[in-house]
N, C-alpha and C positions, 0 to 999 in steps of 0.2 A: 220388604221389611215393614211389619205397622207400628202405626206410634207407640203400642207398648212394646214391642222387641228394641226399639230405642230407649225406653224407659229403662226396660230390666237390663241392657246391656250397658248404657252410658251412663243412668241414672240424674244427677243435676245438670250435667251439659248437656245434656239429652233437652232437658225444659229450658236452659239458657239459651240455647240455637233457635228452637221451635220460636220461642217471645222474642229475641234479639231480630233473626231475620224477619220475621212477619212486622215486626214494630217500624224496623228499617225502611221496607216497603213492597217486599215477597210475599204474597199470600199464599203461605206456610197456614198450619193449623195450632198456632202457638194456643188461643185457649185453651184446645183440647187436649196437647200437650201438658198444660198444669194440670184440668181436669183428672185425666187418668195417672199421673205420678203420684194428685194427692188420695185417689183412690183406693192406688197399688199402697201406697205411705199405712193408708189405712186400715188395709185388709191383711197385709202381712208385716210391717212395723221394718222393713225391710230399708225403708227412708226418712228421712226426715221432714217430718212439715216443717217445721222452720226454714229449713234449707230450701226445700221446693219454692217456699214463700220468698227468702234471700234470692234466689236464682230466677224466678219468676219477676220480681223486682226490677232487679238487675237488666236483666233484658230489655224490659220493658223502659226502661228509663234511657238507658247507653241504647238501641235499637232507634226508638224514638229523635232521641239526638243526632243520630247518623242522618236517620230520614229527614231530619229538620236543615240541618246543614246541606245534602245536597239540593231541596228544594229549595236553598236559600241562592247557591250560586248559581242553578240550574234552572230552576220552576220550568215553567211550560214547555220550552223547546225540548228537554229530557220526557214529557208528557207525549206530547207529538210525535216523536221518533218509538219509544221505548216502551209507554202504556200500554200498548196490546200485549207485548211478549209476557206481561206482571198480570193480566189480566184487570188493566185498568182498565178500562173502556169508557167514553164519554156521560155514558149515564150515573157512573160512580163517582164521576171526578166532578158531575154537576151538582152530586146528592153534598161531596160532601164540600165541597163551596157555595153552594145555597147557607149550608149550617153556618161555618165558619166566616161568611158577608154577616148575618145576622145575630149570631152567639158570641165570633171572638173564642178570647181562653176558656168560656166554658165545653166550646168542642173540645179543645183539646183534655180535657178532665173530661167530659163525661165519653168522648171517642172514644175510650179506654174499654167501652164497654158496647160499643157498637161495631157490626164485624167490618162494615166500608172505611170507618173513619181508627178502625183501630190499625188499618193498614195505612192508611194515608193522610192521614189530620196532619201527624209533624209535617212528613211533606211541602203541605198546603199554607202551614203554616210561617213554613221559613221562605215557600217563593211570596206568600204576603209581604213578607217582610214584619210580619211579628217579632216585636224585641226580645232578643233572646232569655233575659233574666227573668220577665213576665214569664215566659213559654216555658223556662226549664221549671218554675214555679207549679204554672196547672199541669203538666207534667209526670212530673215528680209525686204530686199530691194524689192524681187519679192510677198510677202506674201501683203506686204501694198501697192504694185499695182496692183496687183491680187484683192484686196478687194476694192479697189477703183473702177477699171474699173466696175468689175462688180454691184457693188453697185448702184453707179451712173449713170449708163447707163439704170439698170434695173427700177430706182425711174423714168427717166426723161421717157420712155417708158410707167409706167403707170400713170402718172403724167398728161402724154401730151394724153392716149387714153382716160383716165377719163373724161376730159376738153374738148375734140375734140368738137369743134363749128365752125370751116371752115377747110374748106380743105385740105387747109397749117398744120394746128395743127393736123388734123388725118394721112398726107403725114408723117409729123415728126415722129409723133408714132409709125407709120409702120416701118418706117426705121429704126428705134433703135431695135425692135423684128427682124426682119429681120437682122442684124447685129447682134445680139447672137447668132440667130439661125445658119446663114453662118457660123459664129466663130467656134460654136459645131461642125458641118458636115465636115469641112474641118480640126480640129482639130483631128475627127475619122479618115479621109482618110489619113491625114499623120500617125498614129499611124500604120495601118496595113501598110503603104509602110515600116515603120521602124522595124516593125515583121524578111518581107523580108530579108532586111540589118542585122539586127542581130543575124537570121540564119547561114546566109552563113557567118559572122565572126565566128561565135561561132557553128559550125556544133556537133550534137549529143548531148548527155547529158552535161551539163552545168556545170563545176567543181569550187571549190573557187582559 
């Protein structure tokens, strides 16, 4: 079953699972889960962006929280044991505590938007032991522009290629796809430069 036969079948909880679990700390495909709902929102009026955007949110915020809480009681030993079967792997878990040694709450806002840290920032964050009120804070702020951009970006994309009647409206369309797509690619390329970096901070096995 692909992520749109979840779309066209469960519709909101379809995008609330995808963000909820992935945020948790599943690498689930929750972007592309908003991605395509606000597409499908777009092209046949059949959902609601608002809602995709609410539920999108939502996930992302309560999802995050979960993952923040059990690396809070858990952190590493739950790493050690459980990371492989999530697809953590040591190089991930370096990428993204290089960030979060040197950033702080800005990983976790801008994590929102990076594919490593959008699965594991709260995580990382609660075994730091980051204070929760700060954390639910960058949080909360990145999670609701996280589900904004992509929400509305992705409704106006299929919105405007459904409609396409001149030019200009199929020109627009393209450049909205075109701009996710860049987003994704260039989002990958910075993630392996940050591999790099986090190696050489953290050379050999990865300790807490």
């Amino acid at each position: 079953m692909s992520i749109h036969d979840f779309i066209t079948t469960y519709g909101y909880w379809a995008v609330f699972f995808f963000v909820a679990i992935e945020s948790f700390g599943v690498p689930l495909p929750g972007e592309t889960a908003v991605i395509v709902a606000a597409t499908y929102a777009g092209a046949t009026h059949r959902l609601s962006v608002w809602l995709i955007f609410l539920a999108a949110a939502l996930g992302a915020v309560l999802g995050d929280t979960g993952g923040y809480w059990i690396g809070n009681k858990g952190g590493y030993r739950l790493l050690k044991r459980w990371g492989p079967y999530v697809r953590l792997d040591e190089p991930k878990v370096k990428v993204a505590r290089y960030l979060f040694d040197l950033h702080g709450g800005k990983v976790v806002f801008f994590g929102r938007f990076v594919s490593v840290l959008r699965t594991y920032a709260a995580f990382l964050a609660g075994t730091a032991r980051m204070p929760y009120r700060r954390f639910l804070f960058f949080n909360a702020s990145g999670g609701i522009l996280w589900a904004a951009i992509f929400s509305f970006v992705g409704y106006f994309a299929g919105a405007t290629l459904s409609a396409a009647e001149t030019p200009l409206a199929i020109a627009l369309g393209v450049i909205a796809v075109v701009v996710i797509v860049v987003s994704v690619v260039l989002v990958r390329k910075k993630t392996a430069q940050l591999v790099e970096k986090a190696e050489a901070r953290y050379p050999g096995p990865l300790e807490p």
